[in-house]
MIDOFI-145208 format. One record per residue: residue number from 1; residue in one letter; x, y, z of N, C-alpha, C, O in turn. Coordinates in nm, 4 decimals. Layout:
N
NUM:A:X:Y:Z:X:Y:Z:X:Y:Z:X:Y:Z
...
% end
This chain:
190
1:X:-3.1061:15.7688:14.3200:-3.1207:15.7389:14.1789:-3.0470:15.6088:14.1486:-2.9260:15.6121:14.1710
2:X:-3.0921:15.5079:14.1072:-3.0424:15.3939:14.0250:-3.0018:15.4086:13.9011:-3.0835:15.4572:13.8228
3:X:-2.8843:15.3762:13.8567:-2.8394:15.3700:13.7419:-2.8915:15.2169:13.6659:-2.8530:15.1042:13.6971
4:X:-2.9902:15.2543:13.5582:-3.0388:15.1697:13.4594:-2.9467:15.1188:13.3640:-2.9511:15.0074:13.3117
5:X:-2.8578:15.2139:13.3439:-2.7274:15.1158:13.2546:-2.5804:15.1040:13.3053:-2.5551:15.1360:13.4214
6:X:-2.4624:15.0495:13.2038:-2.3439:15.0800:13.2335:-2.3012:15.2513:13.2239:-2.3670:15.3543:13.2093
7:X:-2.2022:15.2299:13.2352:-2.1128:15.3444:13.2264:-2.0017:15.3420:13.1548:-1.9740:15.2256:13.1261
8:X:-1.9276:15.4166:13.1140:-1.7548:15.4210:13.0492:-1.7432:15.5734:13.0838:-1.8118:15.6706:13.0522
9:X:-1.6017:15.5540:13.1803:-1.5615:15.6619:13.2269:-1.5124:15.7561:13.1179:-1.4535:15.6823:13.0390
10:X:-1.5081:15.8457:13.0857:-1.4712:15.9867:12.9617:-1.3468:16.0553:13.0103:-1.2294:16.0379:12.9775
11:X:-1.4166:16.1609:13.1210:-1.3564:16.2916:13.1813:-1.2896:16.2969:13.3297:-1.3910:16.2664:13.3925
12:X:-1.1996:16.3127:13.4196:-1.1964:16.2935:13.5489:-1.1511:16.4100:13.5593:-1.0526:16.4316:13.4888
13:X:-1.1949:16.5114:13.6352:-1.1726:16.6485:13.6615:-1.1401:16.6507:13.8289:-1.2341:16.6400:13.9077
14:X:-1.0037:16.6650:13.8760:-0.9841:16.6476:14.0086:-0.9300:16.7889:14.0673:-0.8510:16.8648:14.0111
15:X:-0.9888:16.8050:14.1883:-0.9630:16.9413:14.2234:-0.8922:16.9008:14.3803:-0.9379:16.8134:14.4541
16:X:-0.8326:16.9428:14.3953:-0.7674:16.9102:14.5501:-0.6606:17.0528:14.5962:-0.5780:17.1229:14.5378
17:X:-0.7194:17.0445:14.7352:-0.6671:17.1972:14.8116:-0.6045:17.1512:14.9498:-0.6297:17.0471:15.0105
18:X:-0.5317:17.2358:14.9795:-0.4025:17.2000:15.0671:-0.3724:17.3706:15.1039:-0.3397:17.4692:15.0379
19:X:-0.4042:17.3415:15.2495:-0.3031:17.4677:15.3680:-0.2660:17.4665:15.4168:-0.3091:17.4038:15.5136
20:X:-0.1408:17.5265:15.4280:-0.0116:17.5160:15.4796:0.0048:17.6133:15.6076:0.0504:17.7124:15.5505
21:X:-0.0029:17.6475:15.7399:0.0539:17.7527:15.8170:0.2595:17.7513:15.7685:0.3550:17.6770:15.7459
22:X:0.2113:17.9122:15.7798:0.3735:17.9350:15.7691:0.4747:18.0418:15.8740:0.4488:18.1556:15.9130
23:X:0.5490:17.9898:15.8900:0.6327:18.0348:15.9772:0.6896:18.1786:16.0385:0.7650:18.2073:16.1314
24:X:0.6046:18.2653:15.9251:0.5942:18.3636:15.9525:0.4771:18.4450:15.9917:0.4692:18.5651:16.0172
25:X:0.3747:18.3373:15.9904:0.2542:18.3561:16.0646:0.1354:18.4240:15.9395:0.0378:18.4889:15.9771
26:X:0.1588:18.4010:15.8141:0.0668:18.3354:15.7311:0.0182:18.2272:15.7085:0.0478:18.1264:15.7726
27:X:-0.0751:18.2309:15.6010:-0.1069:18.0733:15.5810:-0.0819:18.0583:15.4015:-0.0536:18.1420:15.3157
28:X:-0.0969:17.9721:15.3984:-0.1386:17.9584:15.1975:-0.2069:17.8216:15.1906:-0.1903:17.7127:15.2455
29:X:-0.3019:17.8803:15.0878:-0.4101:17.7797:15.0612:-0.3952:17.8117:14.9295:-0.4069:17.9132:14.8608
30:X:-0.3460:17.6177:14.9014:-0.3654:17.5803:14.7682:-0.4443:17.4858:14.6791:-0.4877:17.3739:14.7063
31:X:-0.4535:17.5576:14.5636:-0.5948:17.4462:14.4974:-0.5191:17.4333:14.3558:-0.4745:17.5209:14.2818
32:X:-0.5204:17.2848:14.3438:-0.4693:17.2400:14.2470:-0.6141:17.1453:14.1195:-0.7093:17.0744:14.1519
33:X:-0.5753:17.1817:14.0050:-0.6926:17.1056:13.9107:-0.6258:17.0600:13.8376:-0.5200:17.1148:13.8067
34:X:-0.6703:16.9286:13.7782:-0.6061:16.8371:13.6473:-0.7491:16.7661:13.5902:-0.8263:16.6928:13.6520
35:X:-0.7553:16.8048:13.4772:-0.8453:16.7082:13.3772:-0.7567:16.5662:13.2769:-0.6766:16.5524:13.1845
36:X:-0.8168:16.5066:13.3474:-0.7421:16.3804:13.2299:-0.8772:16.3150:13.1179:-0.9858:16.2897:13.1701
37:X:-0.8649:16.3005:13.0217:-0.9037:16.2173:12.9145:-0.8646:16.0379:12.9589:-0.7784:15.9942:13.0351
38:X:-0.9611:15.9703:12.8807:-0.9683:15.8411:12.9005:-0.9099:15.7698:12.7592:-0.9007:15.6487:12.7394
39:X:-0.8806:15.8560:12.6856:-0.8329:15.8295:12.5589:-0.7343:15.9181:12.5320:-0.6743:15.9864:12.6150
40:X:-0.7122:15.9154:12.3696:-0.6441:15.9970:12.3261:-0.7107:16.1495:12.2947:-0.7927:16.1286:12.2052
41:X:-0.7116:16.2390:12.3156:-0.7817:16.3482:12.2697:-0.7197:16.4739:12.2191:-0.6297:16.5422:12.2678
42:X:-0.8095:16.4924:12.0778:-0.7760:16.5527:11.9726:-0.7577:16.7262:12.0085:-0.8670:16.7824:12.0160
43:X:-0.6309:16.8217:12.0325:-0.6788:16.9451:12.0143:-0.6044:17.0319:11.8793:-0.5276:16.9907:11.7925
44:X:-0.6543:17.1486:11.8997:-0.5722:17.2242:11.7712:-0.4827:17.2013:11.7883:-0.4046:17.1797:11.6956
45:X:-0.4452:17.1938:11.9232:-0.2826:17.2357:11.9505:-0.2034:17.1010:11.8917:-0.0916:17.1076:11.8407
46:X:-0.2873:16.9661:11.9089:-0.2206:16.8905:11.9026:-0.2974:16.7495:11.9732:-0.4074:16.7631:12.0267
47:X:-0.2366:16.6294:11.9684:-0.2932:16.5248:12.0788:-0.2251:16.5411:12.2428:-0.1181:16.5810:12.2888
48:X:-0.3496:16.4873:12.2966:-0.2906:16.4726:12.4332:-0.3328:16.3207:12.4371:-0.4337:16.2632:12.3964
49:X:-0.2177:16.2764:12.5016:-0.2238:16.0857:12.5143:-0.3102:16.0647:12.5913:-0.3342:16.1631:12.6612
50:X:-0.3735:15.9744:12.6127:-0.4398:15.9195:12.7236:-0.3821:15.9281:12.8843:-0.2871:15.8578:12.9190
51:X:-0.4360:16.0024:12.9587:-0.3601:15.9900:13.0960:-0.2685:16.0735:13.0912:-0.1740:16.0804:13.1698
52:X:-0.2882:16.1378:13.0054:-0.1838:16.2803:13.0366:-0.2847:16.4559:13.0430:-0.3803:16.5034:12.9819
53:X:-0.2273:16.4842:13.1118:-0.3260:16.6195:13.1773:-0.3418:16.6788:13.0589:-0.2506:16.6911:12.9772
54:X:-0.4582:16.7191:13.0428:-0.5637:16.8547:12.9491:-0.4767:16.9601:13.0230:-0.3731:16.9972:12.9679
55:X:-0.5112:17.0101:13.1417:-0.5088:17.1025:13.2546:-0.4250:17.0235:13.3658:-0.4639:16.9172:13.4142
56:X:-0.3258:17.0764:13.3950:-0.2444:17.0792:13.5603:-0.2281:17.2059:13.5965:-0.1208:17.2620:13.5742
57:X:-0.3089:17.2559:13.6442:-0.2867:17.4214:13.7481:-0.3241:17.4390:13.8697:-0.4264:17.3968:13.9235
58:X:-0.2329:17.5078:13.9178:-0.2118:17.5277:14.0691:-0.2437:17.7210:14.0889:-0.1766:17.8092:14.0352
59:X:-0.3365:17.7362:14.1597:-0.3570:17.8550:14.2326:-0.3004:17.8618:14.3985:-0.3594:17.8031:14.4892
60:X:-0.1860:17.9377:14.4171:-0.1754:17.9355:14.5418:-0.2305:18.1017:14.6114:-0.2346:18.1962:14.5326
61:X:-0.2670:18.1226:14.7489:-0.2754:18.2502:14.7765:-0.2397:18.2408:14.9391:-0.2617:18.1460:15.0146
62:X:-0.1782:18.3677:14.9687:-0.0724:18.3424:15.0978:-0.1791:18.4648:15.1880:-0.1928:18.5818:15.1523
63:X:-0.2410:18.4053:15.3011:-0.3282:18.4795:15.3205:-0.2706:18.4839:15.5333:-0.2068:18.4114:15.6096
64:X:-0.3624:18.6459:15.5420:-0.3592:18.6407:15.7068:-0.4456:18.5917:15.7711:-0.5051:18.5150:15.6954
65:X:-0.5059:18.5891:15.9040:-0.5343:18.5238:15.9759:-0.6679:18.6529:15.9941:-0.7342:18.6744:16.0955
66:X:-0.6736:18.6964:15.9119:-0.8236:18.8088:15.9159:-0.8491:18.7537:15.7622:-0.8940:18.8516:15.7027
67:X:-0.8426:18.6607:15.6852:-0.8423:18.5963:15.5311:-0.8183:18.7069:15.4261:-0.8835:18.7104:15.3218
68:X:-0.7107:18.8083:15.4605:-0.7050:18.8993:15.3505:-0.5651:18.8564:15.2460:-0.4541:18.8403:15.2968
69:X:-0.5864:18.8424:15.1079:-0.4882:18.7964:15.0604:-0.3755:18.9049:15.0322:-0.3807:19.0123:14.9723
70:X:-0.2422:18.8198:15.1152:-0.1325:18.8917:15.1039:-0.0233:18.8779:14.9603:0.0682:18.9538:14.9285
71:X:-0.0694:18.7585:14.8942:0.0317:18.7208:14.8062:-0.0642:18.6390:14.7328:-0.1659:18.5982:14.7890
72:X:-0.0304:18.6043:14.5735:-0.0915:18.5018:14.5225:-0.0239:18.4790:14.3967:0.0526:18.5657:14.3542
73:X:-0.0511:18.3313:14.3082:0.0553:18.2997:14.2239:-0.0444:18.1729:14.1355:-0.1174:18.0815:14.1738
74:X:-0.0169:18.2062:14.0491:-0.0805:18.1015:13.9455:0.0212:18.0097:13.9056:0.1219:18.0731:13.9373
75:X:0.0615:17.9008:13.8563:0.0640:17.8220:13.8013:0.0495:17.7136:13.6790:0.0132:17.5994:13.7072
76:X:0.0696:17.7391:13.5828:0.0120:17.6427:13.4636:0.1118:17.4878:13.4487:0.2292:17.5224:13.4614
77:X:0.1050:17.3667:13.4314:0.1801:17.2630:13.4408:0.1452:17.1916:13.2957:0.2097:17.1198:13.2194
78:X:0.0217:17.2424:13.2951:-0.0134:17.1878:13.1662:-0.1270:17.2513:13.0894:-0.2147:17.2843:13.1693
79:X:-0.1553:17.2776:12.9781:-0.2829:17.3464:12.9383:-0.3010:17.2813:12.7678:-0.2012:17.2318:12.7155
80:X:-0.4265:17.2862:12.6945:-0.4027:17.3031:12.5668:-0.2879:17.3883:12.5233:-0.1809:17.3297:12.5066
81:X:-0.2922:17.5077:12.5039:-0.2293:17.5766:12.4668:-0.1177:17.6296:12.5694:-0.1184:17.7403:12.6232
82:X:-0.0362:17.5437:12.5834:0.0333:17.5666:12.7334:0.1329:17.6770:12.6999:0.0818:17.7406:12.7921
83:X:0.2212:17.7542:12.6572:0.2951:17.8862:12.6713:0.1984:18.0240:12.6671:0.2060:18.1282:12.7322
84:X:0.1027:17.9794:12.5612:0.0174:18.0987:12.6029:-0.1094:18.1228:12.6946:-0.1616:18.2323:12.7156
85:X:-0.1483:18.0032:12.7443:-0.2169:17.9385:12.8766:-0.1208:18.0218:12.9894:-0.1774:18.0881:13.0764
86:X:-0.0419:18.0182:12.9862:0.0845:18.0488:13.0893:0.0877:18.2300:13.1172:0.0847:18.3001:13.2184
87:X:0.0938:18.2515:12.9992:0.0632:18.3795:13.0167:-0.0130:18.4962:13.1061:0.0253:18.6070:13.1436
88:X:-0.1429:18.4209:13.1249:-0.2348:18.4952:13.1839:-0.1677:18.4382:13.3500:-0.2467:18.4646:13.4405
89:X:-0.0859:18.3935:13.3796:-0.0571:18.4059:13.5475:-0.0018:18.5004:13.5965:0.0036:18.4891:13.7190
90:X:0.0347:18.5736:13.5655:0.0916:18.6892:13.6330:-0.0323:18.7799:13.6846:-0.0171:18.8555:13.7806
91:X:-0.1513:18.7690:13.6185:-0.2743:18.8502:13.6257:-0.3068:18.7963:13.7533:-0.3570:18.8953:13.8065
92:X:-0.3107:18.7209:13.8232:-0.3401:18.6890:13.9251:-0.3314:18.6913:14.0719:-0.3884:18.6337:14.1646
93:X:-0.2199:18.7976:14.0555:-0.1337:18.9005:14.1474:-0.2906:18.9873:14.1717:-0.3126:19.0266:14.2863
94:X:-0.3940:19.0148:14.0650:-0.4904:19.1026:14.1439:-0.5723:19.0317:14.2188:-0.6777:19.0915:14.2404
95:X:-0.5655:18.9398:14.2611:-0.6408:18.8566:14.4208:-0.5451:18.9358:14.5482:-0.5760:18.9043:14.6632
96:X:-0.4700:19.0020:14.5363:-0.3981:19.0734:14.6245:-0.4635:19.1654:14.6732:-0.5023:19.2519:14.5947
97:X:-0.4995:19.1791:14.8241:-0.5965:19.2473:14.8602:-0.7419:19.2474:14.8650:-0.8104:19.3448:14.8965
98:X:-0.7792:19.1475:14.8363:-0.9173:19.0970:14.8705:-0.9025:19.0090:14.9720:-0.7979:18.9650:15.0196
99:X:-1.0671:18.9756:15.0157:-1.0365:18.9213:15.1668:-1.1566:18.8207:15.0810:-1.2418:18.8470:14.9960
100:X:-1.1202:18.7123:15.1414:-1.1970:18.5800:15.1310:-1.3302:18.5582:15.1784:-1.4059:18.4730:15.1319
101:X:-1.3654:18.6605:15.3001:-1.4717:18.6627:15.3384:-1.5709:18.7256:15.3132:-1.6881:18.6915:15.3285
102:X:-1.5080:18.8688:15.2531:-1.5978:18.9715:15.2386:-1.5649:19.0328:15.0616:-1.4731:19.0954:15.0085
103:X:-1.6964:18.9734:15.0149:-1.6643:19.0573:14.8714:-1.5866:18.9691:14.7581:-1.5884:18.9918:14.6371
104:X:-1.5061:18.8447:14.8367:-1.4352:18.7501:14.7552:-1.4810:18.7352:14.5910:-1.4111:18.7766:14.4985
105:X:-1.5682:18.6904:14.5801:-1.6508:18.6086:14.4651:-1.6733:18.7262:14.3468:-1.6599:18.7133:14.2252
106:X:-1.7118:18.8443:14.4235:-1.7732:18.9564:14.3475:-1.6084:19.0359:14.2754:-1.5984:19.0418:14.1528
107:X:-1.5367:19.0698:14.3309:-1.3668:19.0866:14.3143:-1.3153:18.9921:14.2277:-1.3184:19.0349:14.1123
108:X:-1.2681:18.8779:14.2370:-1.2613:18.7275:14.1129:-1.2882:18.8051:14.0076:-1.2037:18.8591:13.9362
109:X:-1.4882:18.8168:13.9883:-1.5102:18.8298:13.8941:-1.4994:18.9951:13.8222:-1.5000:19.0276:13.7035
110:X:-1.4928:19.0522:13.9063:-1.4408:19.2310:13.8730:-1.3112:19.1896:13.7972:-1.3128:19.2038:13.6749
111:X:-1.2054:19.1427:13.8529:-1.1159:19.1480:13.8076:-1.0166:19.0117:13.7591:-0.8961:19.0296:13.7415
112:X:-1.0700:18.8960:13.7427:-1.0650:18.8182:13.6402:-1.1379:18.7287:13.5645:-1.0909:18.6253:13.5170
113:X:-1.2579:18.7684:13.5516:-1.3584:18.7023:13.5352:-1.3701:18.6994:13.3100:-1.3386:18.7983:13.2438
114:X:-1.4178:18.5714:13.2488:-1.4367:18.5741:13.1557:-1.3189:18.6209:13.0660:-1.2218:18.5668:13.1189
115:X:-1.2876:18.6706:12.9912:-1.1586:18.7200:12.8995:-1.0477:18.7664:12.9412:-0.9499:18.7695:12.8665
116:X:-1.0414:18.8313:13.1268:-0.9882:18.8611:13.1851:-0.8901:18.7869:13.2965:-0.8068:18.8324:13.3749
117:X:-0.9372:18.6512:13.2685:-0.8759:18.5576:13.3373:-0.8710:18.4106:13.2478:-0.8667:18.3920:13.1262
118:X:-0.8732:18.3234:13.3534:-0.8084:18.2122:13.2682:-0.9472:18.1163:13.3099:-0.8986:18.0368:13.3903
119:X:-1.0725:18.0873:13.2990:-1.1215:18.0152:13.2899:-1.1135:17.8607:13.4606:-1.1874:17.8446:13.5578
120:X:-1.0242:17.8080:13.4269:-0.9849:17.7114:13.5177:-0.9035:17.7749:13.5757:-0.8270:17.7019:13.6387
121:X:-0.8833:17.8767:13.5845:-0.7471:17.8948:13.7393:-0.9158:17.9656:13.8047:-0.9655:17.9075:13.9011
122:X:-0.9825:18.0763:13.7501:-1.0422:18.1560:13.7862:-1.1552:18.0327:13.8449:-1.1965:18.0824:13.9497
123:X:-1.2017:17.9408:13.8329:-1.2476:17.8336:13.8809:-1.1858:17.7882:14.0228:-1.2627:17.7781:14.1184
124:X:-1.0630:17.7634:14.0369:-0.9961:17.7411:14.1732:-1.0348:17.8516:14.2439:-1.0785:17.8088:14.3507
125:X:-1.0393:17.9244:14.2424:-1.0346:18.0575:14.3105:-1.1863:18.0469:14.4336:-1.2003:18.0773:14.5521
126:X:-1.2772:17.9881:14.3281:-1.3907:17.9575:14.3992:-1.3951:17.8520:14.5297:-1.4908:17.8576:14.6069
127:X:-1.3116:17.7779:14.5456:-1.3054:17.6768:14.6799:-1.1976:17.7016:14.7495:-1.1555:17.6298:14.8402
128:X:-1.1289:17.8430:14.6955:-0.9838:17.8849:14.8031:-1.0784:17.9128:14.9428:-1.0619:17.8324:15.0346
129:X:-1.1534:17.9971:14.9579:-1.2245:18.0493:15.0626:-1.2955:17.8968:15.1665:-1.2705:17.9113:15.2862
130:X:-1.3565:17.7946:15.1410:-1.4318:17.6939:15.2142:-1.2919:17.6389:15.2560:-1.2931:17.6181:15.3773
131:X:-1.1773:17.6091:15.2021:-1.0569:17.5449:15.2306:-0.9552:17.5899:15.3049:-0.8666:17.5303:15.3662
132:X:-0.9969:17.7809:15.2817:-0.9410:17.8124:15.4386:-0.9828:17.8267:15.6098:-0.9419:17.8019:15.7232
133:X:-1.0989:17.8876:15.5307:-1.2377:17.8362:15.6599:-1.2095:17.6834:15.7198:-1.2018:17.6656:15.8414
134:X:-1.1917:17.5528:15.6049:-1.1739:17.4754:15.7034:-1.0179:17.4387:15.7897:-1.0003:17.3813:15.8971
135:X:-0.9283:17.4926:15.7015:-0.7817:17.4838:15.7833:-0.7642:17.5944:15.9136:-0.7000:17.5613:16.0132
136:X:-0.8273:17.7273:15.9017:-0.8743:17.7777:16.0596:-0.9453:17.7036:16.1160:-0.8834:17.6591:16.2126
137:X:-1.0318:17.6683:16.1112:-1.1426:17.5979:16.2099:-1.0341:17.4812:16.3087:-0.9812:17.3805:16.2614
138:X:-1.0219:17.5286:16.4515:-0.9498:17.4456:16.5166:-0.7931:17.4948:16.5750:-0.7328:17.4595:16.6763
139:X:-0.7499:17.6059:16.4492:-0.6453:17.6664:16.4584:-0.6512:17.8001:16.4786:-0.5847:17.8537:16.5672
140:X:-0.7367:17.8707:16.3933:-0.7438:18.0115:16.4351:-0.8770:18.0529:16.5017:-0.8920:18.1368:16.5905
141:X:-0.9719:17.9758:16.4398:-1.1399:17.9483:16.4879:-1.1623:17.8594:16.5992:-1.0841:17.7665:16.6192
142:X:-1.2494:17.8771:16.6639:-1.2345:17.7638:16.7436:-1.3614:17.7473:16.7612:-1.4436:17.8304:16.7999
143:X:-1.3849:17.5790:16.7165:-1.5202:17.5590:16.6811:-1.5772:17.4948:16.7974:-1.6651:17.4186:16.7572
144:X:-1.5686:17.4916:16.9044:-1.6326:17.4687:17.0676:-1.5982:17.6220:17.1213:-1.5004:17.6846:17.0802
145:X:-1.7274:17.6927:17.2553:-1.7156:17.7827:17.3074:-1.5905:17.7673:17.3978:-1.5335:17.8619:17.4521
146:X:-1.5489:17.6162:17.4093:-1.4010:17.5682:17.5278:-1.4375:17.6948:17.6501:-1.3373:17.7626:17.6729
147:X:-1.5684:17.7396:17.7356:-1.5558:17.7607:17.7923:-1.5563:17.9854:17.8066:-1.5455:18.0568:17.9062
148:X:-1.5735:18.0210:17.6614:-1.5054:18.1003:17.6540:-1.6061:18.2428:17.6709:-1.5916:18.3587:17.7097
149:X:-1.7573:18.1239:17.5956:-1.8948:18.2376:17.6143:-1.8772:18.3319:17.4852:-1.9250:18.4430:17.4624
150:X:-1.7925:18.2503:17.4083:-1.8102:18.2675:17.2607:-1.8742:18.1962:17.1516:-1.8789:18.0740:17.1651
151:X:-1.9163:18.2380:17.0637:-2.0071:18.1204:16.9669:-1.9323:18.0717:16.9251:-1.8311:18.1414:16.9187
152:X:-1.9200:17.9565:16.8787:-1.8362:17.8782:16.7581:-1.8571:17.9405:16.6438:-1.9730:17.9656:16.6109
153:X:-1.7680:17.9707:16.5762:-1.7838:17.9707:16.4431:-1.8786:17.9555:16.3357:-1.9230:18.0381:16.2559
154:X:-1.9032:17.8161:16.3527:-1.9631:17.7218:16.2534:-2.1081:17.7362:16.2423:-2.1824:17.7141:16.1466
155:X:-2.1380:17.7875:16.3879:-2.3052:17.7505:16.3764:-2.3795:17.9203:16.3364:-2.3449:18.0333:16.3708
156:X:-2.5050:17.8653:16.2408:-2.5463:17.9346:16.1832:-2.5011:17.9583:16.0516:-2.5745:18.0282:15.9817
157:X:-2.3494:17.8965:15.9806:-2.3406:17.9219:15.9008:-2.3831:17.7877:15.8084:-2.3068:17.7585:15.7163
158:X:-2.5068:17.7028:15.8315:-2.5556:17.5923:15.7347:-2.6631:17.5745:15.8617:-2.6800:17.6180:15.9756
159:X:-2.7462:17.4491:15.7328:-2.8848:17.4636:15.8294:-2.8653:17.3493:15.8741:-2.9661:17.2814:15.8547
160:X:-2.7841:17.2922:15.9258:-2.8180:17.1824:16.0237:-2.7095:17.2439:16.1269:-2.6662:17.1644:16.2102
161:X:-2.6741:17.3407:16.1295:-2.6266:17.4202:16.2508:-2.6695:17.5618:16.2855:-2.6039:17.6457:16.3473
162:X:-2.8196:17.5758:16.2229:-2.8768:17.6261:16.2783:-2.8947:17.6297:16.4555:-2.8860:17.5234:16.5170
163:X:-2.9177:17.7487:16.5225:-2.8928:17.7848:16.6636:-3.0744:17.7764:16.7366:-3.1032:17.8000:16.8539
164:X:-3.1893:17.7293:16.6053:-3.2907:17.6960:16.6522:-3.2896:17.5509:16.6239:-3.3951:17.4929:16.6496
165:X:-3.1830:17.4733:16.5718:-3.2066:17.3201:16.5305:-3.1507:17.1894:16.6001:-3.0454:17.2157:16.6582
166:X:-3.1790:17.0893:16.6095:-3.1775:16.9697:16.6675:-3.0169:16.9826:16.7107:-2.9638:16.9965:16.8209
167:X:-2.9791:16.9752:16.6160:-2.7975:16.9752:16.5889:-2.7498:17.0461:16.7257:-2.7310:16.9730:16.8229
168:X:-2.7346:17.1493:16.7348:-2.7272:17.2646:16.8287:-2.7881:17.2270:16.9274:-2.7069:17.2448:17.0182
169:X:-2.8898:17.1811:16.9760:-2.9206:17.1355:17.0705:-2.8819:17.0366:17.1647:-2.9023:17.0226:17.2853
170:X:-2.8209:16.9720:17.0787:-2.7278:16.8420:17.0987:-2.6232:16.8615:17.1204:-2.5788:16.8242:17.2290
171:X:-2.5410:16.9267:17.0287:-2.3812:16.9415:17.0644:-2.3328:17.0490:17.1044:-2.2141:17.0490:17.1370
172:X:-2.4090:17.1685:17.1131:-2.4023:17.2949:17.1283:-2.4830:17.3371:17.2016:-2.4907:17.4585:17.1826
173:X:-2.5724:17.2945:17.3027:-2.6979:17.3177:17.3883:-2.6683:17.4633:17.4664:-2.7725:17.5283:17.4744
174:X:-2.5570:17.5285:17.5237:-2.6078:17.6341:17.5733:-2.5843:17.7688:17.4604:-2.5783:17.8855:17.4992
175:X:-2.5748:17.7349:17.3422:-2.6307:17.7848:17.2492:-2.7319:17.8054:17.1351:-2.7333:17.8797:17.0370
176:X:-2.8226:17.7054:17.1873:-2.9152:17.6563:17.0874:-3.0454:17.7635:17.1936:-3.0673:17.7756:17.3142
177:X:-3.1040:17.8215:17.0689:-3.1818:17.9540:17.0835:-3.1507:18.0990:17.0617:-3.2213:18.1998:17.0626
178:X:-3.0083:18.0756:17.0395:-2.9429:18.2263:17.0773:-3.0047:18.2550:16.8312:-3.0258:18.1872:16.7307
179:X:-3.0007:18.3986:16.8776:-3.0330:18.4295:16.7566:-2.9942:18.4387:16.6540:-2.8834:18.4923:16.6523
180:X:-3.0488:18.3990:16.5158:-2.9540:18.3843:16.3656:-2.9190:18.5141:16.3676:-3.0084:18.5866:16.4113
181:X:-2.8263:18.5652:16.3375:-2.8047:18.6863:16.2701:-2.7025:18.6961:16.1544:-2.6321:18.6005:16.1218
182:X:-2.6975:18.8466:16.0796:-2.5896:18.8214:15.9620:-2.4757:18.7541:15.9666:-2.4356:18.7467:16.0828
183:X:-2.4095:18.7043:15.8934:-2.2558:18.6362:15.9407:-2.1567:18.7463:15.9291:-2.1551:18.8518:15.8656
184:X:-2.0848:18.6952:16.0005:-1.9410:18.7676:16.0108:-1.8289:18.6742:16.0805:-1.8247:18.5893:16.1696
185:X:-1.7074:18.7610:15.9562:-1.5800:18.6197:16.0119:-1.5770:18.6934:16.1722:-1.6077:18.8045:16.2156
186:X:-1.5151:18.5498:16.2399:-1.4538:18.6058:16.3721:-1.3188:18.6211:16.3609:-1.2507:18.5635:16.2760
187:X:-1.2707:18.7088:16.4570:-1.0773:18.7203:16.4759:-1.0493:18.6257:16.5666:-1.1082:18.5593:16.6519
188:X:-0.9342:18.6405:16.5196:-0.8591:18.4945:16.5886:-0.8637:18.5220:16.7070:-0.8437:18.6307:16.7611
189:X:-0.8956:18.4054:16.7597:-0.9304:18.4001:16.8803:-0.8128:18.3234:17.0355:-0.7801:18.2225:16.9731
190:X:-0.7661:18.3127:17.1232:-0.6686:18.2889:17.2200:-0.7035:18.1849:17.3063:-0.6274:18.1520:17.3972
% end
C-alpha cells in the first residue's frame, strides 16, 4: 500500500516483553505497555502533558518449564485514573495456575476478562505466552532434532513450517513428510 498523503503522528502504543531465567529454575516473562500522546491530552482525571504516559503497566508472571504459572503480579506506573487503576492488581494473582499452553486465553478471559479485569493489563496477558515460547526455544526447546530423532518444536506450528512445505524441506529435510498432527507443548528436553 502507498501512502497518498502525509501523516502526523497522534498515539504510540509500545508493548515490549522480556524473560528472565531464574535461579531457582523458573522463568518470568514480562510485558510491559505505555501509551504516549503527541500532545497535551485532556482526561477527567485531569491533563496528561505531552510525552508523559496515558498507561505504564507491567504484567509479570513467574512460570515453570512445563509453562504453568507459578506466580504473577501486576503493576500500574501510570494510568488515567492511577490509585484506582491500581487497584485491580492484586486480581491478577488469578493467572496462578493456568498454563500458557493449554486453555491460556480461555482462563484470562474466565477470570479477568471485561469488568473483571483491567482492560490493558488483561491485554498483556495476550503476548505473555508467544514471548515465552520464544525465550524456551533454544533453552528449554530445542529447535534442531541435534541428532536426537526428535521433532523440533517449531515445525508445524505456522505454515511456512509446515512438515509438507518447502521450508522443511530445506532446513529440516529428514523431517519434511512426517505428519501434521494436533499440537502439543514438548517437555524439556536434555
Amino acid at each position: 500500500m502507498t501512502l497518498a498523503s502525509s501523516r502526523t503522528l497522534i498515539h504510540t502504543r509500545d508493548i515490549k516483553t522480556q524473560a528472565y531465567r531464574r535461579d531457582d529454575g523458573l522463568w518470568d516473562v514480562e510485558a510491559t505497555l505505555i501509551d504516549l500522546k503527541e500532545k497535551d491530552f485532556h482526561l477527567a482525571s485531569g491533563i496528561k502533558a505531552k510525552g508523559e504516559p496515558i498507561h505504564h503497566m507491567v504484567l509479570t508472571v513467574t512460570i515453570d518449564i512445563q509453562l504453568n504459572i507459578v506466580d504473577a503480579s501486576a503493576q500500574t506506573k501510570a494510568a488515567p485514573y492511577n490509585q484506582n487503576c491500581q487497584k485491580i492488581e492484586p486480581d491478577y494473582k488469578k493467572l496462578i495456575g493456568l498454563n500458557l499452553a493449554d486453555g491460556f486465553r480461555a482462563g484470562v478471559k474466565e477470570r479477568l476478562g471485561g469488568v473483571l479485569g483491567c482492560s490493558h493489563m488483561t491485554e498483556l496477558c495476550t503476548v505473555i505466552p508467544t514471548a515465552a515460547i520464544q525465550a524456551f526455544a533454544g533453552e528449554v526447546f530445542k529447535v534442531t532434532d541435534q541428532g536426537t530423532g526428535k521433532m523440533p518444536f517449531q515445525l508445524n506450528r505456522c505454515q511456512i513450517l509446515r512438515t509438507d512445505g518447502e521450508t522443511v524441506k530445506q532446513y529440516h529435510p529428514a523431517w519434511f513428510g512426517a505428519p501434521i498432527k494436533p499440537i502439543e507443548m514438548p517437555k524439556k528436553e536434555s
